[in-house]
ZADRENLO-919412 format. One line per field, with one value per residue (C-alpha): residue number from 1; x, y, z. Coordinates in steps of 0.25 Angstrom, whole numbers, plus 5000, padded with zeros to 4 digits. Layout:
% ZADRENLO-919412
n	(NUM,...)
xx	(X,...)
yy	(Y,...)
zz	(Z,...)
END
This chain:
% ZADRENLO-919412
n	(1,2,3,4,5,6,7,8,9,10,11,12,13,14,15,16,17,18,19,20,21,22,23,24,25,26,27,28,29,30,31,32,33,34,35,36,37,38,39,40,41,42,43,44,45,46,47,48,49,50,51,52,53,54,55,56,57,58,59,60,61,62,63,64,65,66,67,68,69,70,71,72,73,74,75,76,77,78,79,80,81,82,83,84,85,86,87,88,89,90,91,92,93,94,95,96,97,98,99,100,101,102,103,104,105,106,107,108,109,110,111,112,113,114,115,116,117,118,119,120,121,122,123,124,125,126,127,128,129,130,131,132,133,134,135,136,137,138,139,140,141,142,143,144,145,146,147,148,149,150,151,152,153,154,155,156,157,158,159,160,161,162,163,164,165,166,167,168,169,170,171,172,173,174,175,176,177,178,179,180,181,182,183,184,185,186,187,188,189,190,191,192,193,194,195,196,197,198)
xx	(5598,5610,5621,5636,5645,5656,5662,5672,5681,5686,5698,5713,5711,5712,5706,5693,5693,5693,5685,5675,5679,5676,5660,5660,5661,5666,5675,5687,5694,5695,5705,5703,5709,5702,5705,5709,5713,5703,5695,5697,5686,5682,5676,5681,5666,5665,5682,5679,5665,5671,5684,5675,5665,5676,5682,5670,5666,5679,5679,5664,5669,5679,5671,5655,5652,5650,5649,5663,5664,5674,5678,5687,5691,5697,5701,5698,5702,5693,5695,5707,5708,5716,5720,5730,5743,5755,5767,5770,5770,5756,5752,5759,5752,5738,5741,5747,5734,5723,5732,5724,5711,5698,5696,5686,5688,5679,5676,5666,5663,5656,5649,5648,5637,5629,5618,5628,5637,5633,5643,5644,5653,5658,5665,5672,5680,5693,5702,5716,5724,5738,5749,5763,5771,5779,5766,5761,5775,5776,5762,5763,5777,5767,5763,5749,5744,5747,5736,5724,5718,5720,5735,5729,5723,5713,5713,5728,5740,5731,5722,5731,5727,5714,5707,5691,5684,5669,5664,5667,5680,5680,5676,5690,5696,5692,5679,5665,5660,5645,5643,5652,5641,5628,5633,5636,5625,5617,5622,5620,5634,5635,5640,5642,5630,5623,5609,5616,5629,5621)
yy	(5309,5313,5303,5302,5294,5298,5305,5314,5305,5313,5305,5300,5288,5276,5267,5275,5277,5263,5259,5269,5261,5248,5252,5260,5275,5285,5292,5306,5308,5321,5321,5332,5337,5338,5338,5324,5329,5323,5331,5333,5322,5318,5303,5293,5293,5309,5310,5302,5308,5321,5319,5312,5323,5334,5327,5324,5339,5344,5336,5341,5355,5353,5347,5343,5339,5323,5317,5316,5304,5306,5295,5297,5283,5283,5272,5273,5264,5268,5284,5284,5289,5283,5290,5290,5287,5299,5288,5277,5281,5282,5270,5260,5266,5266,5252,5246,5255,5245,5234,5222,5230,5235,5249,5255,5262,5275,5279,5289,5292,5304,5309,5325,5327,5339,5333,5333,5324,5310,5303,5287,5282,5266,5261,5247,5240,5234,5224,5224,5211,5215,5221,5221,5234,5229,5225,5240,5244,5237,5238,5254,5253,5246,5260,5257,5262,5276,5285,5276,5278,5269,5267,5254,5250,5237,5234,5233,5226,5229,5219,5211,5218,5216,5206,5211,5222,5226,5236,5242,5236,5248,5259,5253,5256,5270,5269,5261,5258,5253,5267,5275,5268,5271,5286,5286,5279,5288,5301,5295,5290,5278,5264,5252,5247,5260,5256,5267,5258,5246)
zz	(4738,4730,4726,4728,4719,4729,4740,4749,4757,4769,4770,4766,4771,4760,4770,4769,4754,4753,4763,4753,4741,4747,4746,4734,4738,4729,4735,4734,4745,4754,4764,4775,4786,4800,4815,4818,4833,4844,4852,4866,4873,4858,4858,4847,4841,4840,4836,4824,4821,4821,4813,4802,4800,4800,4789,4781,4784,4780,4766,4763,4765,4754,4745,4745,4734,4738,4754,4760,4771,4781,4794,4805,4812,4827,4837,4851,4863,4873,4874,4866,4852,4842,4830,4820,4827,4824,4824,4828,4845,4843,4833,4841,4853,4848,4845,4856,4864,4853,4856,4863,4865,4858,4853,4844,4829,4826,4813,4809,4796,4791,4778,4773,4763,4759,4769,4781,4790,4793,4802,4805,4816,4818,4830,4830,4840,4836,4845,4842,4848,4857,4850,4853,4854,4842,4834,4836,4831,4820,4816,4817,4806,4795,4791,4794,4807,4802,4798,4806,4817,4828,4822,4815,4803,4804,4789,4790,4798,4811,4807,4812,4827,4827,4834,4835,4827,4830,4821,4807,4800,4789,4801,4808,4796,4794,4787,4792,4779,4783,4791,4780,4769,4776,4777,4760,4758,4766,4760,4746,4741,4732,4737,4732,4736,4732,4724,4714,4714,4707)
END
């Protein structure tokens, strides 16, 4: 099996490049530029998988010379799609909508190599206690919520929300990193805990 020192990172996102510095992956960063819009009866799961893959797809395109992991993270309450919030109409809405109530974070991760696409998915549940209008509002003006799906950030402030989480803590916050290792470690890219790595 051939090696990789490092990898393509479909991504802008700093969470995700750190989340891949935390176990050791090698990483340049690729940003690309995909249909984000959901499809018309598209289920969370098959959005997310979608989004992922077209970024990672994308990225190879550009350059395939090493494996290039893309993800794609979404919140859903019930049917409902959560996205990045446009403003702040739509972040404080999003929030007062998880306010007091369970809803499950997607992420789905895949990885373009010369071999292919494989594709992991995490789903975790996360319950957020009530908020007040004022708390959403005030929470939205931190600067935070901008740019992430579900109009929060868990490893931030919103901690503060959250009263139960079942699942993946690093796939809430836009990278589950035991499925994201199994798929490098799969494809042959080094680790920390990489035998090579010793």
């Amino acid at each position: 099996m051939t090696r990789f020192d490092s990898i393509t990172l479909a991504s802008a996102s700093p969470r995700r490049s750190l989340l891949l510095e935390q176990i050791g992956v090698r990483h340049v960063v690729r940003a690309t530029d995909v249909d984000e819009r959901v499809r018309p009866g598209e289920a969370p799961a098959a959005y997310v998988a979608r989004v992922a893959a077209d970024k990672a797809e994308a990225a190879w395109a550009l350059e395939a010379t090493r494996p290039v992991l893309a993800a794609d993270t979404a919140v859903a309450l019930g049917a409902e799609l959560f996205g990045k919030p446009a403003d702040q109409s739509e972040g404080v809405r999003m929030l007062a909508a998880l306010a007091g109530r369970t809803h499950q974070v997607l992420t789905a991760v895949a990885l373009r190599t010369a071999q292919g696409l494989g594709t992991a998915l995490s789903v975790s549940e996360v319950r957020f206690r009530a908020l007040s209008a004022a708390e959403c509002v005030r929470y939205w003006q931190t600067g935070e919520p901008r740019g992430k799906a579900g109009g929060y950030a868990i490893q931030g402030l919103a901690a503060t929300f959250i009263t139960h989480l079942a699942g993946s803590y690093s796939g809430v916050m836009g990278l589950p990193l035991a499925e994201t290792a199994q798929l490098l470690a799969a494809a042959g890219v080094r680790l920390w805990n990489s035998e090579e790595a010793a």
